[in-house]
C-alpha positions in Angstrom: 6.1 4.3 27.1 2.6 4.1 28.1 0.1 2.1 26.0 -2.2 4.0 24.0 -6.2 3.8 22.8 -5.9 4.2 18.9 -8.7 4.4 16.7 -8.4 3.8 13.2 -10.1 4.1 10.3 -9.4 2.7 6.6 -11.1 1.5 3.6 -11.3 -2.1 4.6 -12.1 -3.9 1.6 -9.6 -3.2 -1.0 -6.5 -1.0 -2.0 -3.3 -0.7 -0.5 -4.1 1.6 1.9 -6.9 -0.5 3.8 -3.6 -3.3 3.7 -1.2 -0.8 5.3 -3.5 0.2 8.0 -4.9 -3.3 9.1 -1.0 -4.4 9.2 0.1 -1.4 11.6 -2.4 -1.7 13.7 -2.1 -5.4 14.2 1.9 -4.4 15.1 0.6 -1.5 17.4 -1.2 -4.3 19.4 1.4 -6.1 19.5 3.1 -3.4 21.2 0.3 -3.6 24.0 -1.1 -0.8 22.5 -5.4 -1.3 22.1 -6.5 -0.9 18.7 -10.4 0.4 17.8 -11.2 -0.3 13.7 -14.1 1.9 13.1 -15.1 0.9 9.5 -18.0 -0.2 7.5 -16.7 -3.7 7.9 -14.2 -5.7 9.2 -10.6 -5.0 7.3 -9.9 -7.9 5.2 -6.4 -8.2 6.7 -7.5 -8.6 10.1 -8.6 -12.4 9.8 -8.2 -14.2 12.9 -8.9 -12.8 16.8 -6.0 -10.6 17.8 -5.0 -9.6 21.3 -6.0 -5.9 21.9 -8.0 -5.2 18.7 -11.6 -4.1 18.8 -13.8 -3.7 15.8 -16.4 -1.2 15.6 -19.1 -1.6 12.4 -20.5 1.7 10.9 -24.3 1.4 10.1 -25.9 3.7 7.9 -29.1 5.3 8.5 -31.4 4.8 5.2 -33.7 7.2 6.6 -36.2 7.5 4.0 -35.5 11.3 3.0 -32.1 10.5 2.2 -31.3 10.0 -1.7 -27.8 8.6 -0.6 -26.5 6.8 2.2 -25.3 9.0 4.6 -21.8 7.2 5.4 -19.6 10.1 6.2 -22.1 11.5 8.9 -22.6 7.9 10.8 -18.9 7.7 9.9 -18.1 10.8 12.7 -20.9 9.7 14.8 -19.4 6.4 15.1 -16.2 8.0 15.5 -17.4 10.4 18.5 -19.2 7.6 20.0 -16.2 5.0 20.2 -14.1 7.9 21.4 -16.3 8.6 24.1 -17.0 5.3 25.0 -13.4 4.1 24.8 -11.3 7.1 26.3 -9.2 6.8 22.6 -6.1 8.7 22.9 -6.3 9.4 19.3 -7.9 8.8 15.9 -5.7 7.4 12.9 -7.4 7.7 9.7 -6.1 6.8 5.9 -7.3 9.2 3.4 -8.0 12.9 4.2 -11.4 12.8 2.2 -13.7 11.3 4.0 -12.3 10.0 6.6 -10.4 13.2 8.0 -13.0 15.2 7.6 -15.1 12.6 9.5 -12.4 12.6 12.3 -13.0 16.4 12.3 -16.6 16.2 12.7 -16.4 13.2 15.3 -13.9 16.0 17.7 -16.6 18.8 17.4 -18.8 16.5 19.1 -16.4 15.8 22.1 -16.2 18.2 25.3 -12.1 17.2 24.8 -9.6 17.9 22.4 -9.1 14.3 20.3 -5.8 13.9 18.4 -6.4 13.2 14.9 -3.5 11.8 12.8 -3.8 11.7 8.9 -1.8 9.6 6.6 -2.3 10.2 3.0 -2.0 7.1 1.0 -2.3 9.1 -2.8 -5.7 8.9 -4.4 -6.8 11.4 -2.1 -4.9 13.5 -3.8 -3.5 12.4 -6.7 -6.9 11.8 -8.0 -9.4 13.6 -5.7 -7.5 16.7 -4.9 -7.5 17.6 -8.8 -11.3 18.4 -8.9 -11.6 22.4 -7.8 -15.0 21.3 -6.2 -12.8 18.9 -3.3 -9.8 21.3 -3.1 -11.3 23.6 -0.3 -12.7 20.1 1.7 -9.1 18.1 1.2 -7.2 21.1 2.4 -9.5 21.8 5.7 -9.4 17.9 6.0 -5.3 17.7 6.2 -4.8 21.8 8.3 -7.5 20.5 10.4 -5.3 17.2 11.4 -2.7 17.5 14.5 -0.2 15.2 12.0 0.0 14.4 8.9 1.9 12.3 6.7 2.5 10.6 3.6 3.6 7.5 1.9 6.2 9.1 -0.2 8.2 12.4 -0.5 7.0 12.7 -4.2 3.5 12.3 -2.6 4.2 15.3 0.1 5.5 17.7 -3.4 2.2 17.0 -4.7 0.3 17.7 -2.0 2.0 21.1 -1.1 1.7 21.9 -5.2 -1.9 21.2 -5.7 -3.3 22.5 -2.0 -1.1 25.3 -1.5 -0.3 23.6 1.8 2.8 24.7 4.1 1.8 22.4 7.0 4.4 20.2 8.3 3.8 16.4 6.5 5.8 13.7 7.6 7.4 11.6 5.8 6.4 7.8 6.9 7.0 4.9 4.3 4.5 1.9 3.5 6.1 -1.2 5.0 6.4 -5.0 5.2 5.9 -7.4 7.9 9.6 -9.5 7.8 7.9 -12.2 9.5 5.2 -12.4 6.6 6.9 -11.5 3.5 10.2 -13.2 2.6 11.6 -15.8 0.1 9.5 -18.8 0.6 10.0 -22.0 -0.5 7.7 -23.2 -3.8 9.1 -25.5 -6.1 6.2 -27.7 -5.9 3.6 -24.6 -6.7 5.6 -23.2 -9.9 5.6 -26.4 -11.5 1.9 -25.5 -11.5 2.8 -22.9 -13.6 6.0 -22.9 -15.2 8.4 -25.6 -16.8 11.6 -26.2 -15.1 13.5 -23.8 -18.2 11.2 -21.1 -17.7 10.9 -18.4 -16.1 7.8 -16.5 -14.5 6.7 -13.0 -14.6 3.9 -11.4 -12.5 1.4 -8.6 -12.5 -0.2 -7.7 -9.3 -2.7 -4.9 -9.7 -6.3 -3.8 -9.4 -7.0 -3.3 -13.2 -7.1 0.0 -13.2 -6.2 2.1 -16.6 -3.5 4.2 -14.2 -2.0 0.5 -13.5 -1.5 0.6 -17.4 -1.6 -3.1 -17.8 -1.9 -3.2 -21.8 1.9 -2.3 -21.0 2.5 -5.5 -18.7 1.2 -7.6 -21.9 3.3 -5.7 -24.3 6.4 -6.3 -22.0 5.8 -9.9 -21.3 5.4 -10.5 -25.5 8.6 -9.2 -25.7 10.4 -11.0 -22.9 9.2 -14.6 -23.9 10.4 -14.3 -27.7 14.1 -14.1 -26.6 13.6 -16.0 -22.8 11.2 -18.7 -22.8 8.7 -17.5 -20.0 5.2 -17.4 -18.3 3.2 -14.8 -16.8 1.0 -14.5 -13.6 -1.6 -11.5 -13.6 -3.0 -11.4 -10.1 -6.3 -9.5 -9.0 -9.2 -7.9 -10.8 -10.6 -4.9 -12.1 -12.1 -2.8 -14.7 -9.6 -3.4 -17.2 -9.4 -6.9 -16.7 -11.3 -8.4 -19.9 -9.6 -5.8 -22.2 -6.7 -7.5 -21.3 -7.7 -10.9 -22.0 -8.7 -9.4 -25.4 -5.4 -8.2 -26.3 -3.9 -11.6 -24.7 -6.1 -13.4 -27.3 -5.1 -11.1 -30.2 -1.3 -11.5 -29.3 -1.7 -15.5 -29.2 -0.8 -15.6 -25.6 -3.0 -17.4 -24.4 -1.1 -20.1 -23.3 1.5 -18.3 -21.5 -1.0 -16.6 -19.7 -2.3 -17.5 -16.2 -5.1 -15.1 -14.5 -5.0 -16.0 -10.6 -7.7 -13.6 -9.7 -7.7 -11.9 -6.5 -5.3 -13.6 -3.7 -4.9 -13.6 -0.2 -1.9 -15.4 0.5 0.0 -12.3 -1.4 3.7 -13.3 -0.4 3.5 -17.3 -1.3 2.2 -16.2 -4.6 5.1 -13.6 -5.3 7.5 -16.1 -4.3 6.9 -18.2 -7.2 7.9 -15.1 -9.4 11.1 -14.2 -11.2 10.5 -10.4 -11.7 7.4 -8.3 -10.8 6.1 -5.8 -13.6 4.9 -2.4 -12.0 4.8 -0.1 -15.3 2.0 2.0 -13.7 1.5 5.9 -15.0 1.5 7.2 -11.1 2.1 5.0 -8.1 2.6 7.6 -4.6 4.7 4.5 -3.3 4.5 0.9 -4.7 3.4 -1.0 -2.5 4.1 -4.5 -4.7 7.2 -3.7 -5.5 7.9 -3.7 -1.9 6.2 -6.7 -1.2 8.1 -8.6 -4.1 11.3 -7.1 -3.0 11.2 -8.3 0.3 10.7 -11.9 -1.5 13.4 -11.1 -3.2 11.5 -10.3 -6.7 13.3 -7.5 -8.5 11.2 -5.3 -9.9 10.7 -3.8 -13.7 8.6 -0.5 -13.7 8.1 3.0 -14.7 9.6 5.8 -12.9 6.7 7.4 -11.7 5.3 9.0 -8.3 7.1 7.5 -5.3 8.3 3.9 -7.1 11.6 5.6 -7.5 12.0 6.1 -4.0 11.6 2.6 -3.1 13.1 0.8 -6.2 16.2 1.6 -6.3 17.5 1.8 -10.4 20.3 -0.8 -10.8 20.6 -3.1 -7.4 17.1 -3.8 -7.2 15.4 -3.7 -10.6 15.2 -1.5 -13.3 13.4 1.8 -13.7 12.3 3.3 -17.4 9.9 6.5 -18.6 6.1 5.3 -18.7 5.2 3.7 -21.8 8.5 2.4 -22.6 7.6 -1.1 -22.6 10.9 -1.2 -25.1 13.7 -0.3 -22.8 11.6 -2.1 -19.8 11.6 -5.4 -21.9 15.6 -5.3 -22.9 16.1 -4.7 -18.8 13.6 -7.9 -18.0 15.6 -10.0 -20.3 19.2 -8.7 -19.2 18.1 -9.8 -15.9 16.5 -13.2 -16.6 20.0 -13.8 -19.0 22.3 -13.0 -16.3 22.4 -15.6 -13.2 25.3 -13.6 -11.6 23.6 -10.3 -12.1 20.1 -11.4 -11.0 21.5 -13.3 -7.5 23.2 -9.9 -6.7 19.7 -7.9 -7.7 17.8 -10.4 -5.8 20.1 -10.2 -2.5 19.7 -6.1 -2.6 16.4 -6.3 -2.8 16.1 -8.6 0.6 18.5 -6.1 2.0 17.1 -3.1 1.5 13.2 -4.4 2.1 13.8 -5.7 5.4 16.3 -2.8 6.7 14.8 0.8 5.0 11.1 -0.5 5.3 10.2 -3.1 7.5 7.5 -3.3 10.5 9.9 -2.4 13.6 11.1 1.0 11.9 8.0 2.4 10.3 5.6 1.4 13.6 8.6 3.0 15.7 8.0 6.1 13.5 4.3 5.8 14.2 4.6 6.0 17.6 6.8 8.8 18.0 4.3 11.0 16.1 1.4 9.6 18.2 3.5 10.9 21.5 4.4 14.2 20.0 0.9 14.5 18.9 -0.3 14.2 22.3 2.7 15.7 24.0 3.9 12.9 25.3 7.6 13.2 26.3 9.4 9.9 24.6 12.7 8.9 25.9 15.9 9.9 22.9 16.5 6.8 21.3 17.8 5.8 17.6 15.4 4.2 16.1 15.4 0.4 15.7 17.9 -1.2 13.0 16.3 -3.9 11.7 17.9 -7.1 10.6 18.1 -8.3 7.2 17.2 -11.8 8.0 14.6 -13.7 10.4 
């Protein structure tokens, strides 16, 4: 298939999302396909020089007149200009607000008709599209797209509730890089942590009170009066010295261990037993994915799109939100139970690396980026992908 000019645009510096994007289009130029980042900064996944990826920095005019920063308007000028200057095919941006609506802008400046493709990642609307003052901007913002899709079916319900929307959204899962994420080796790193009788749980979050981490504590107090047990809270945020409060209060403090914000994501999940995800709305999850392709099981809430990706008895145990009770006594039937958690921990490598893995979801990518453009793709099955390396 011919190799196509992508820009993309993300929140580079934190959230899933900015992860999700960085990662595909790193596999896109793999694919020989060339890559444009048009962001404030450079994606924090990007790292190291990569074949076919460009990065193009947004400056802000700080024009004296304006109050604000003007982002989203040198967002779509950028946008325009890299178009232009690049021949893209296609934009790819994550996030309807602002970033679609910057795409929009950015093709009103063209004399040709750029493709814009729209991926909703959740806050945009979970969060955003519950204020009646965005409502009318989200919903021009996704109509206005060529494609759209979303992380998560529950995520593409919401969407169509709230906005009213009948547009076609297509259904295109987060993913994980096989290659990156799988059960490593780290014997040596969780004696750091953990004694050889114990086990280890971890948190992996930013902080925030819809992460409902006060619930994580009251799990893990639970857990390590009836297994002997250490937990591992990774990242930062608002919440973070609340918590350390109620670890204090709890007498915790010694079973505690904050790692702050990590890059090395899969070498520090690998030292885990179970991953704690009892969040109050989550459009996909993508930790639990990431754990379950190291094959960490995963104890959570079922809320938003987690159920979609954790599936409730083979690869960790689903309870309502706030029922740190039932999500304890499923923590500790797992840690108890070497047969059951061997079989839990083998489903989850199975299902991670087949149902959501980097050749599938890019594949799915691409054929939306064809039909977008009307592109005629040979009929093919989509790639099966192994369940090992």
């Amino acid at each position: 298939m011919k190799p196509l000019k992508i820009g993309i645009t993300c929140y580079p510096t934190l959230g899933g999302s900015g992860v999700v994007a960085t990662e595909l289009g790193k596999l896109l130029a793999e694919k020989g396909h060339e890559i444009h980042f048009i962001t404030h900064s450079i994606p924090f996944r990007l790292g190291k020089f990569h074949k076919n990826i460009y990065y193009h920095e947004v400056e802000v005019n700080d024009y004296y007149v304006f109050r604000y920063p003007p982002y989203d308007i040198s967002l779509a000028s950028k946008m325009a200009q890299v178009a232009k200057m690049q021949n893209l095919d296609l934009l790819h941006v994550h996030y309807a607000v602002p970033h679609a609506i910057c795409a929009f802008l950015a093709k009103q400046m063209l004399d040709r008709d750029l493709k814009t493709v729209t991926t909703l990642h959740g806050t945009d609307i979970t969060v955003l599209a519950q204020d009646e003052s965005l409502k009318d901007m989200i919903r021009l913002a996704i109509t206005k797209s060529d494609a759209v899709t979303a992380v998560s079916d529950d995520l593409i319900k919401e969407t169509r509730e709230l906005l009213d929307i009948t547009q076609h959204i297509d259904l295109t899962y987060n993913f994980v890089d096989k290659r990156v994420y799988y059960p490593r080796e780290c014997s040596s790193l969780r004696k750091d942590f953990a004694a050889d009788n114990e086990k280890i749980l971890m948190h992996i979050s930013n902080f925030r009170p819809v992460k409902r981490v006060s619930d994580v504590i009251d799990i893990f107090a639970k857990v390590s009066n009836a297994v002997p047990s250490k937990l591992l809270l990774v990242g930062e945020g608002p919440e973070l010295s609340k918590i350390q409060h109620k670890i204090k209060e709890l007498g915790l403090e010694e079973k505690v261990h904050f790692l702050g914000k990590q890059d090395d994501v899969a070498q520090v999940i690998s030292v885990a037993d179970l991953m704690l995800l009892p969040s109050e709305k989550e459009s996909f999850g993508l930790v639990a994915l990431e754990a379950m392709a190291c094959g960490v099981p995963t104890i959570g809430s079922a809320a938003g799109g987690i159920p979609e990706l954790v599936t409730h008895g083979e690869t960790g145990y689903l309870s309502p939100i706030g029922d740190t009770s039932q999500m304890a006594v499923n923590a500790i039937r797992l840690l108890k139970d070497p047969k059951l958690y061997a079989d839990f921990r083998e489903a989850c490598i199975q299902r991670a690396t087949t149902r959501f893995c980097n050749d599938l979801i890019t594949d799915e990518y691409e054929q939306i980026y064809y039909r977008v453009l009307g592109i005629e793709s040979p009929a093919q099955p989509l790639p099966v992908c192994s369940d090992r390396l």
